[in-house]
C-alpha positions as CSV (number, residue, x, y, z in Angstrom):
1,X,18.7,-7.5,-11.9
2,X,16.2,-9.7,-13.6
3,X,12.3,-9.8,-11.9
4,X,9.9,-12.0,-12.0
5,X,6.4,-10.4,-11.8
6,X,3.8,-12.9,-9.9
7,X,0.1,-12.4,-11.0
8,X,-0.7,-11.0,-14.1
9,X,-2.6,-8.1,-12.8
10,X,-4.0,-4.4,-13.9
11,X,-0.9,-2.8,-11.4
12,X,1.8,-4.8,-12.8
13,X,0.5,-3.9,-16.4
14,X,-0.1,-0.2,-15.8
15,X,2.2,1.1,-13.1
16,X,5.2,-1.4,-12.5
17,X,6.9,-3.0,-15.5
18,X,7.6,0.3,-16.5
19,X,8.9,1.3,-13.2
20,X,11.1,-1.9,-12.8
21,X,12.2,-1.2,-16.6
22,X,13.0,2.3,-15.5
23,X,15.8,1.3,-13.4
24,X,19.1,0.9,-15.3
25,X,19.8,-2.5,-16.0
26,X,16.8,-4.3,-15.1
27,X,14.2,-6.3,-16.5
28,X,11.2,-8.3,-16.1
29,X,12.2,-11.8,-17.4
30,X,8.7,-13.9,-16.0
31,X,5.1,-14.0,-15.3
32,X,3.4,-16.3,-13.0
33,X,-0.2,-16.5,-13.2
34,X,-2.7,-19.1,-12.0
35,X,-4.6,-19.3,-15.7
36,X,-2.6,-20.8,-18.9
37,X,-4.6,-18.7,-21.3
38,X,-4.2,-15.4,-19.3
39,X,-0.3,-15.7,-18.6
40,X,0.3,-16.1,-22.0
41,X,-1.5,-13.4,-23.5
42,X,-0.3,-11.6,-20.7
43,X,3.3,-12.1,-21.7
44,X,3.0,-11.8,-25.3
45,X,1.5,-8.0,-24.8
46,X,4.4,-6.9,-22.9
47,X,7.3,-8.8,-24.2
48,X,8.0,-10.8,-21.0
49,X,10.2,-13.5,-22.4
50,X,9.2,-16.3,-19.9
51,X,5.6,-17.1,-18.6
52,X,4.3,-20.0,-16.5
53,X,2.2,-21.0,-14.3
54,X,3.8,-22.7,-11.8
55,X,5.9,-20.3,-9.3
56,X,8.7,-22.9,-8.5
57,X,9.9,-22.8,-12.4
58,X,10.5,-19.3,-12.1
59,X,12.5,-19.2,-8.7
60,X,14.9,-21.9,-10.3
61,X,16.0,-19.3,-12.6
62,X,19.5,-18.7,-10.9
63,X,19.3,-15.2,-13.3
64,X,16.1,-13.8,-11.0
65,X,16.8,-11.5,-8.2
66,X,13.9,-10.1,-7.5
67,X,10.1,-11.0,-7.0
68,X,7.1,-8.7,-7.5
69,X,4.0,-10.1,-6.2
70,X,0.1,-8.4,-7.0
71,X,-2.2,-11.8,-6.9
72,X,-5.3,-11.6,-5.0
73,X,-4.4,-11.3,-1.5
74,X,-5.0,-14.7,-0.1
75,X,-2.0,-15.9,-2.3
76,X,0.7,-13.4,-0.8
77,X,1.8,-15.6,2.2
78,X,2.7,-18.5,0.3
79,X,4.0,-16.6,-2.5
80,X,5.9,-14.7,-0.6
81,X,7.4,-17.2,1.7
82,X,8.2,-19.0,-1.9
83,X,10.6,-16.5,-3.1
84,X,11.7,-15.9,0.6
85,X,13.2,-19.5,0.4
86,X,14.7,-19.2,-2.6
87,X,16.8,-16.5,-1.6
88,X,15.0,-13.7,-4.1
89,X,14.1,-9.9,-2.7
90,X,10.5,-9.6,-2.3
91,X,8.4,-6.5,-3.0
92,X,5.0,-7.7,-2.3
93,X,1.6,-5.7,-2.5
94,X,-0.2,-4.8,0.2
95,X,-2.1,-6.5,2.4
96,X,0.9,-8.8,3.0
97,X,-1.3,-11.4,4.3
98,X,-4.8,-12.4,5.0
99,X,-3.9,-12.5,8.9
100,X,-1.2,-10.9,10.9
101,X,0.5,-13.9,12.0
102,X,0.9,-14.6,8.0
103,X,2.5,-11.0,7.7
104,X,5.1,-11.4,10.8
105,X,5.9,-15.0,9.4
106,X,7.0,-13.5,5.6
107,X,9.0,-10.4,7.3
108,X,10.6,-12.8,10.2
109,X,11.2,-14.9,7.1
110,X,13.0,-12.5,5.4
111,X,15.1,-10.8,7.7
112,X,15.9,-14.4,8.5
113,X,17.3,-15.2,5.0
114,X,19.0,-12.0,4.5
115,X,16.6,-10.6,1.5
116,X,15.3,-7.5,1.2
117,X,11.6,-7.4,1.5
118,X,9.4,-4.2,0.6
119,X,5.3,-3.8,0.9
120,X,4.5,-1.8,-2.0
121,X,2.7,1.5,-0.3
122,X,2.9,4.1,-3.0
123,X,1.4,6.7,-1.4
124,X,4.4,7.3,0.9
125,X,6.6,7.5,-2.7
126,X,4.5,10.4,-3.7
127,X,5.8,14.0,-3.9
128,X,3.0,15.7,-2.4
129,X,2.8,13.2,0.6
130,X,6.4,14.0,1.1
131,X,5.9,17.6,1.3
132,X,2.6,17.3,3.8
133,X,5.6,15.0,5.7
134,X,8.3,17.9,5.9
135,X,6.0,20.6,6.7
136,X,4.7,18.5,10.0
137,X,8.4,17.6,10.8
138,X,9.8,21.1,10.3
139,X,7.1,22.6,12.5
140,X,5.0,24.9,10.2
141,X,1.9,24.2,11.7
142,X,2.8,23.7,15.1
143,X,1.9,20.6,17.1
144,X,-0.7,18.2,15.6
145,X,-4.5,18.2,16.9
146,X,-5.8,15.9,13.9
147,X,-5.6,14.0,10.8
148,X,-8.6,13.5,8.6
149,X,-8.0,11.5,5.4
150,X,-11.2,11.3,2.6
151,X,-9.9,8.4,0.7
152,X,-13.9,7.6,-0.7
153,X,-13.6,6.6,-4.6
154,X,-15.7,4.8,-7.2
155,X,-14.8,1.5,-7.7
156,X,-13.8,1.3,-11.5
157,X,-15.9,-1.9,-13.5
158,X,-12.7,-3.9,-14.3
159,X,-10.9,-3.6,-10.5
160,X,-14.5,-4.9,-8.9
161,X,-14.2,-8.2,-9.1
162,X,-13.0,-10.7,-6.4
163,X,-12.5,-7.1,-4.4
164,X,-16.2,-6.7,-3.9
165,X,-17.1,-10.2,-4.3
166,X,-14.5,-12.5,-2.3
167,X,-14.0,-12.4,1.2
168,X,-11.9,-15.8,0.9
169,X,-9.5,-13.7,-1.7
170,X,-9.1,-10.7,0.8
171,X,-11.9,-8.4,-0.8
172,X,-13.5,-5.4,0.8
173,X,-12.7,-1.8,1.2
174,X,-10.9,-2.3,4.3
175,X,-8.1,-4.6,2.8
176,X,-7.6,-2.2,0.1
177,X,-7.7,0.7,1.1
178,X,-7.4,1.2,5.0
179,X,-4.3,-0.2,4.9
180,X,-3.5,3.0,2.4
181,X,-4.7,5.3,4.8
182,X,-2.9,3.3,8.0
183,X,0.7,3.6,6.2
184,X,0.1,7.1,5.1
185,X,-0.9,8.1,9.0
186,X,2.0,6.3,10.0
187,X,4.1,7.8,6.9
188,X,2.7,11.8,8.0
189,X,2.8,11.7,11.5
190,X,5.9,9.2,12.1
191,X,3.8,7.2,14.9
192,X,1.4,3.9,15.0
193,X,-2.3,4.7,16.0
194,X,-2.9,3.1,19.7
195,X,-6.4,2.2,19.2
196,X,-9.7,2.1,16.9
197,X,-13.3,2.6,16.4
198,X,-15.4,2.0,13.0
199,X,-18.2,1.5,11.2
200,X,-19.3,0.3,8.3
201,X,-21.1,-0.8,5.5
202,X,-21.9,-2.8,2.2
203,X,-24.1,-1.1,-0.3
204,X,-24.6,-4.1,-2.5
205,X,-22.0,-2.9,-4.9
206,X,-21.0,-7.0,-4.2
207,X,-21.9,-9.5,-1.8
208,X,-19.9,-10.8,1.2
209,X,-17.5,-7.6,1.9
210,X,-18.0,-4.2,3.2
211,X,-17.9,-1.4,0.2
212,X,-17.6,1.7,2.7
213,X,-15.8,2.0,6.3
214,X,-15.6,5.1,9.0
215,X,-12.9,5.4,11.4
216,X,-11.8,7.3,14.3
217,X,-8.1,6.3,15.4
218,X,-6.0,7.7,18.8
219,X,-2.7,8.2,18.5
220,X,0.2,8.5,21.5
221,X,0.8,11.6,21.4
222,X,-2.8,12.3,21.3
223,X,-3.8,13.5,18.1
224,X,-6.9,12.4,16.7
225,X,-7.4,10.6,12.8
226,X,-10.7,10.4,11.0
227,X,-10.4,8.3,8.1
228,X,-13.6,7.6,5.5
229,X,-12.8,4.8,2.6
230,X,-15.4,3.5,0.4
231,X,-15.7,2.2,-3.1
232,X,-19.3,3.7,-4.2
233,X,-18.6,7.2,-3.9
234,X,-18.1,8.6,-7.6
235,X,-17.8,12.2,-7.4
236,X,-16.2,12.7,-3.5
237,X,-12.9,13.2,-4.6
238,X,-10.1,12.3,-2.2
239,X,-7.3,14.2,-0.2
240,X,-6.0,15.1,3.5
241,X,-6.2,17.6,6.2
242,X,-3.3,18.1,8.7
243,X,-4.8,20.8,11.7
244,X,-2.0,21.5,13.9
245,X,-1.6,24.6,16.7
246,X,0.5,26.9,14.3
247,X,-1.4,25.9,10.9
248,X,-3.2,23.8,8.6
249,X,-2.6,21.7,5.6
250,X,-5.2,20.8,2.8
251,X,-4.1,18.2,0.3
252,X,-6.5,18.1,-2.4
253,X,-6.6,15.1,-4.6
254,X,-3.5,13.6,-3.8
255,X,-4.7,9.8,-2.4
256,X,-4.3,8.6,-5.7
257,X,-2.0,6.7,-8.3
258,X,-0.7,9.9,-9.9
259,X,1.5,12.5,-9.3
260,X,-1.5,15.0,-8.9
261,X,-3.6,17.4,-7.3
262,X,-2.6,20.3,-4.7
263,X,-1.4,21.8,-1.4
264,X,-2.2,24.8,0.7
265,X,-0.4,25.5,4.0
266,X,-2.8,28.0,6.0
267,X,-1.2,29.9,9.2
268,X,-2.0,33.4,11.2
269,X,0.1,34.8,7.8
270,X,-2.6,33.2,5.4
271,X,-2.6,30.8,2.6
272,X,0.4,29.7,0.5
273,X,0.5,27.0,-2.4
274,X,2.9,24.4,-1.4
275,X,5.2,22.8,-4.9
276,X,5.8,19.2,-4.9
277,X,7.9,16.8,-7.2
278,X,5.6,15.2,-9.9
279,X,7.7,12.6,-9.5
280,X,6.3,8.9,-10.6
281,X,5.3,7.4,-7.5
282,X,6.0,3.7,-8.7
283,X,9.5,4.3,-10.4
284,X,10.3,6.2,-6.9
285,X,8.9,2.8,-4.7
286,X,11.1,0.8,-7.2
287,X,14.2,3.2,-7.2
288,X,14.1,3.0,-3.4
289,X,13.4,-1.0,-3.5
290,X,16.8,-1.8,-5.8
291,X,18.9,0.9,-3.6
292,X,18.0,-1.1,-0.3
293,X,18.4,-4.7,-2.1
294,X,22.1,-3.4,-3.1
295,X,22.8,-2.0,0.3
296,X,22.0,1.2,0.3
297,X,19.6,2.6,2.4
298,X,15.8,0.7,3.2
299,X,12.7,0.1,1.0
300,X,10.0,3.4,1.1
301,X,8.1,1.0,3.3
302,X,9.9,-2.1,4.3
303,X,8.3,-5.5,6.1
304,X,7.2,-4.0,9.1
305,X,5.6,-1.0,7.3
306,X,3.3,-3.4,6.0
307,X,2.4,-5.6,9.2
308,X,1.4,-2.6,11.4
309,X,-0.9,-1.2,7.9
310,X,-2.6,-4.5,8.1
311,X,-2.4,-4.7,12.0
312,X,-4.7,-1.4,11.7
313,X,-6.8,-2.7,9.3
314,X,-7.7,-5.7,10.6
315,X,-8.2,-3.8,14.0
316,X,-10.5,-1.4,12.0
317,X,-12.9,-4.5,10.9
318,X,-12.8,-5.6,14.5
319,X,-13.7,-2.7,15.8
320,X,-16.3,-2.2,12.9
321,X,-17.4,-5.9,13.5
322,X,-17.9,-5.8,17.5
323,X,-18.7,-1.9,17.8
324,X,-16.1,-2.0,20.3
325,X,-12.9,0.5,20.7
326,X,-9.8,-2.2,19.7
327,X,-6.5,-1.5,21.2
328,X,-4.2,-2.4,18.6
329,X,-1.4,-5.0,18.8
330,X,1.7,-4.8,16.1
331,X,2.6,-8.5,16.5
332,X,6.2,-7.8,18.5
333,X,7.3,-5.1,15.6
């Protein structure tokens, strides 16, 4: 299957042309970018045969089967609803969409035309998060009390940008990283938090979005979540605890890009190191993308996935915004 990738972005160039050209048979055969000079530099450094700037040119190809979309986030929706049309798959970064009702529309879209349509949540393609997942579901630390998730990193110079700068391109710490922490709660604990309450904060890293963002979530079966996210925080580190009746579980280091860091499983019989595949988490988000788009099987996270991450985000700035405890509402999925 040929792909074309739209927005010319760090992600596409570091993480997923080599996962799409890790799949047998496929290729990335266009860019799309908003800026002339950018789309064809962009091309020429990693021998995309085909670059433009105009989105329709690149659906005509009858060849493309696929879509990959990282723009800023306020171009998603239209993007997305773009390639929906023309009958291409659709793995889109998240957030889907600036609103919720943008989200529902690409997914109701989609399942419409008959595509498949993935939200590109890599942390659920991780080998470590997929361990912390089978030792909840198989019990070893009894029933779950809590999840806290530390997901507070330093922003790096060439990702600031429109994310700390742009509220109309769908910048802040929320956008980018909540809805991480809202899939991977939903990934761990296989159910959607019922309601929020936040806080939080812009350090004058940029202007006109928060840069830091506290959370308490509830959850049905009445676990609690604690999530922290900012971008100023250079030396916290990241990972997850899981505190259940019969154990815990501390994953150290592991919110991240790469297969890295590590996993103890504490019970009454002590502490054990936990193994995990090093898999690549983009090739594995990929891998699973083509399976579903042949038939077999379902994206890592799929359409709805990525409405109820960005259902909880957006409940999380409410809540943030108003100081007031926001039932959440998954927009009928």
């Amino acid at each position: 299957m040929h792909w074309a990738f739209v927005g010319a972005s760090t992600i596409a160039a570091q993480h997923m042309l080599n996962a799409v050209r890790r799949q047998p048979g496929h290729s990335v055969t266009w860019i799309v970018s908003n800026s002339p000079d950018r789309v064809q530099t962009w091309a020429a450094e990693h021998d995309i045969p085909n670059a433009t700037t105009d989105l329709q040119q690149a659906l005509t190809d009858a060849s493309v089967g696929a879509v990959y979309i990282s723009s800023t986030n306020e171009k998603h929706h239209a993007q997305a609803m773009a390639a929906i049309a023309a009958g291409k798959h659709v793995l889109c970064e998240k957030p889907l969409g600036m609103t919720q009702d943008e989200a529902v529309e690409m997914v109701r879209a989609a399942q419409d035309t008959g595509v498949t349509f993935g939200t590109n949540h890599h942390l659920r393609c991780s080998g470590s998060h997929r361990a912390v997942r089978e030792l909840i579901a198989s019990g070893r630390i009894g029933k779950v009390l809590s999840l806290r998730i530390h997901h507070a990193v330093h922003l790096p110079d060439n990702l600031q940008g429109w994310r700390i700068n742009s509220a109309d391109a769908g910048g802040g710490v929320i956008p980018d990283i909540v809805v991480h922490d809202a899939d991977v709660t939903r990934f761990l604990l296989q159910e959607d938090p019922a309601s929020v309450v936040a806080q939080m904060t812009s350090s004058g890293m940029g202007q006109g979005v928060e840069d830091s963002c506290m959370s308490v979530w509830t959850m049905p079966s009445g676990a609690m979540v604690m999530t922290h996210e900012s971008f100023t925080h250079p030396f916290a580190g990241s990972g997850l605890e899981v505190h259940g009746t019969e154990g815990s579980i501390f994953a150290k280091g592991v919110m991240t890009q790469r297969p890295v860091g590590e996993i103890a499983l504490v019970t009454e019989a002590g502490s054990e190191d936990v193994p995990f595949s090093d898999q690549d988490l983009y090739v594995q988000g990929v891998s699973d993308f083509v399976a579903a788009a042949s038939g077999q099987g379902r994206p890592a996270a799929d359409g709805p996935d990525g409405v109820k991450s960005l259902s909880v985000a957006l409940s999380v700035r409410e809540a943030a915004a108003t100081g007031q405890r926001v039932n959440i509402n998954y927009g009928g999925f």
